[in-house]
C-alpha positions as CSV (number, residue, x, y, z in Angstrom):
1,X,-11.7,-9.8,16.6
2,X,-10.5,-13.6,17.5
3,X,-7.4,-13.5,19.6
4,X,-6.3,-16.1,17.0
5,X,-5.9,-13.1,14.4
6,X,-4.7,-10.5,16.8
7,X,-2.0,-12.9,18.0
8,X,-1.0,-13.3,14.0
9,X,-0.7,-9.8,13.6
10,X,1.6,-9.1,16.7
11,X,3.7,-12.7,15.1
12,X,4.4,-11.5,11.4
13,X,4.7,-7.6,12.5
14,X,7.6,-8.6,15.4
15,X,8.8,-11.1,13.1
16,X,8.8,-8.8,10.0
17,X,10.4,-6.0,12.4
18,X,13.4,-8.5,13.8
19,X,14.3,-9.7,10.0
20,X,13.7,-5.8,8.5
21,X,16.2,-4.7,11.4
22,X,18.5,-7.4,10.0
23,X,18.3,-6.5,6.3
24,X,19.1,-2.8,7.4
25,X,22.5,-4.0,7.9
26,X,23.1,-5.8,4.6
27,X,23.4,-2.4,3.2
28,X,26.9,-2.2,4.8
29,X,27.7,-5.4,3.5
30,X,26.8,-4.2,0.2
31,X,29.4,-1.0,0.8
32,X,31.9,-3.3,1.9
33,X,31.4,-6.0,-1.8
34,X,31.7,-2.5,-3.7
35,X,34.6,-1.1,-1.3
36,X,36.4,-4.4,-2.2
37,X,35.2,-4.1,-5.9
38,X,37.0,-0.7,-6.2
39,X,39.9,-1.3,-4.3
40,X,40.5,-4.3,-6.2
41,X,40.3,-2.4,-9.9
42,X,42.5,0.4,-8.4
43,X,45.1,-2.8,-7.7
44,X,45.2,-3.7,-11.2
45,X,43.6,-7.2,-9.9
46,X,39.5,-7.2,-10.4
47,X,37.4,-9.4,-8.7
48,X,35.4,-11.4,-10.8
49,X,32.4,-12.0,-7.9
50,X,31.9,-8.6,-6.3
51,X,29.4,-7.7,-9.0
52,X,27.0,-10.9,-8.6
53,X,27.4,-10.2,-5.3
54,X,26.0,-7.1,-4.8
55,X,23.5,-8.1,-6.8
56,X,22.7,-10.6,-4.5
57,X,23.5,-8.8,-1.3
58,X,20.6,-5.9,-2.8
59,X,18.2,-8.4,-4.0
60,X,18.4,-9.6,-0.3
61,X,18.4,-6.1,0.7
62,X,15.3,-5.3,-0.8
63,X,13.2,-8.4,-0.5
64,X,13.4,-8.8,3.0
65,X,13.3,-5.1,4.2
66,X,10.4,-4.3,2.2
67,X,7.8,-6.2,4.8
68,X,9.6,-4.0,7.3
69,X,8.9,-0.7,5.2
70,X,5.5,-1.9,4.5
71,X,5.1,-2.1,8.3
72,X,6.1,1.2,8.9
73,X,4.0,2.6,6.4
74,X,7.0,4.1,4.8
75,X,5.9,2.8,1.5
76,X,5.3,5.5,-1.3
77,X,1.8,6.4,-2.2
78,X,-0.1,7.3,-4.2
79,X,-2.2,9.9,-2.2
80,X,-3.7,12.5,-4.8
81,X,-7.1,11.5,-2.9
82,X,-5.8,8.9,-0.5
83,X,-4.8,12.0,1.9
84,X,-7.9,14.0,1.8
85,X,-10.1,11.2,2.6
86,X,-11.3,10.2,6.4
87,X,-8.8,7.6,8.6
88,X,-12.3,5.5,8.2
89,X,-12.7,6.0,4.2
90,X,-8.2,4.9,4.0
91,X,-8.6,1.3,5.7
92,X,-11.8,0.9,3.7
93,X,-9.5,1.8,0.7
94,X,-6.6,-0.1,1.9
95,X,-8.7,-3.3,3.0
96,X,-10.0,-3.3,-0.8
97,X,-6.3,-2.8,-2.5
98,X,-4.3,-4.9,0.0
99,X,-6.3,-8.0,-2.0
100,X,-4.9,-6.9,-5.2
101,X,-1.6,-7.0,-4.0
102,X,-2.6,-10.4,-2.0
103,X,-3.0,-12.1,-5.2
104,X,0.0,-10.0,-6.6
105,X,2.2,-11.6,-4.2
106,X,0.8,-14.9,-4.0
107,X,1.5,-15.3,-8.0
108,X,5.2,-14.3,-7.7
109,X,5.7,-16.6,-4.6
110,X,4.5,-19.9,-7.0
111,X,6.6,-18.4,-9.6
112,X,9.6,-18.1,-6.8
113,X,9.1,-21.1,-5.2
114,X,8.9,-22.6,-8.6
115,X,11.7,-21.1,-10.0
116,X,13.8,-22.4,-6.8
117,X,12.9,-26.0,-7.0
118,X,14.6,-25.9,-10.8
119,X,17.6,-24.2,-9.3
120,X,17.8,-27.0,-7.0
121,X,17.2,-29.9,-8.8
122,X,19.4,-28.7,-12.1
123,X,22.2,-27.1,-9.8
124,X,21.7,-23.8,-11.8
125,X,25.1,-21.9,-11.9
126,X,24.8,-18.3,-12.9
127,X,26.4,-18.1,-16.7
128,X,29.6,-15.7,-15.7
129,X,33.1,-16.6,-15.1
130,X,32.2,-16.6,-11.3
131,X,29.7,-18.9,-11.5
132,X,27.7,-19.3,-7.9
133,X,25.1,-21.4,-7.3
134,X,21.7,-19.2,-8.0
135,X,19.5,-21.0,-5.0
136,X,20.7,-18.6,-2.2
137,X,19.3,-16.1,-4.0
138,X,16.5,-17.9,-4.7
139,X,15.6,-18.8,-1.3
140,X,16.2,-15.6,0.0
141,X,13.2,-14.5,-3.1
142,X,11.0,-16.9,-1.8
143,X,11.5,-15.6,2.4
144,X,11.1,-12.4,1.2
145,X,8.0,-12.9,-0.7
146,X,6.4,-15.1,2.2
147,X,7.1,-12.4,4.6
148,X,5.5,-9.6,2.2
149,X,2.3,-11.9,1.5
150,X,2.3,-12.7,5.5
151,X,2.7,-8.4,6.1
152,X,-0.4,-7.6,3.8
153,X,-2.5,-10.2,5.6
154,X,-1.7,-9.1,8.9
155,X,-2.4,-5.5,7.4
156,X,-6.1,-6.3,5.7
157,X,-6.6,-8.3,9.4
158,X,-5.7,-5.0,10.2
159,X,-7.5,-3.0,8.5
160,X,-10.9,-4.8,8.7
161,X,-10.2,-4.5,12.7
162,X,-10.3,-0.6,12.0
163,X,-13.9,-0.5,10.3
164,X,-15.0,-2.6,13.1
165,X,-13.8,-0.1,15.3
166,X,-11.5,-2.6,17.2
167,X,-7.9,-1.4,17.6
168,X,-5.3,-4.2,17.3
């Protein structure tokens, strides 16, 4: 394999790893949103944001840990067959899937980054009494997607190192 594509590997997979360590800890900011949200209805005073915002703080959650997962391989399978077959026969299988989910991916980053460039050049607001702007969110979508489209080439590189009997 060219040390080009082994040094893209190691670059999304410790990149991936540092912002998937990160989005580990957004889950106690999320706790903390819905701590605030129930303190604050026990008060007699609800917050109108904590809702949105732990929308957000999930979506944000989710986008950008699941590169991490992926890495990890702590993705759910499918593995009826998957498990029975040879370590050979799964990257042949995985090499051939991962470009389904390639193109998957590279359709809902257009439609992200798309979808951003509207929120930014209308100013899109979200339609509740809070209000916030919707392009953090939106931004965050887009990172997230990148860094899952980057994670799935750097598995197929991966992958295709395996059948070649090259370890990466």
């Amino acid at each position: 394999m060219p040390r080009a594509l082994i040094a893209f590997v190691h670059l999304v997979e410790k990149l991936n790893y540092g912002v998937g360590r990160f989005a580990m800890y957004l889950l106690f900011v999320l706790m903390a949103v819905l701590m605030w949200s129930s303190i604050s209805k026990a008060m007699g005073a609800p917050s109108l944001w904590t809702l949105e915002m732990a929308q957000f703080v999930m979506v944000a959650y989710y986008v950008l840990g699941g590169p991490y997962a992926w890495q990890l391989g702590t993705h759910v399978r499918m593995d009826l067959f998957y498990a029975r077959q040879s370590v050979g026969s799964r990257a042949l299988w995985d090499a051939f899937t991962v470009l389904a989910v390639i193109f998957y991916l590279g359709v809902m980053l257009y439609g992200a980054i798309d979808a951003t460039a509207y929120s930014f050049e209308y100013g899109e607001r979200s339609p509740t009494a809070w209000r916030p702007y919707l392009w953090p969110v939106k931004v965050t979508m887009v990172i997230g997607f990148l860094l899952m489209l980057l994670q799935a080439l750097a598995s197929l590189i991966r992958d295709i190192a395996h059948l070649r009997g090259v370890s990466i």
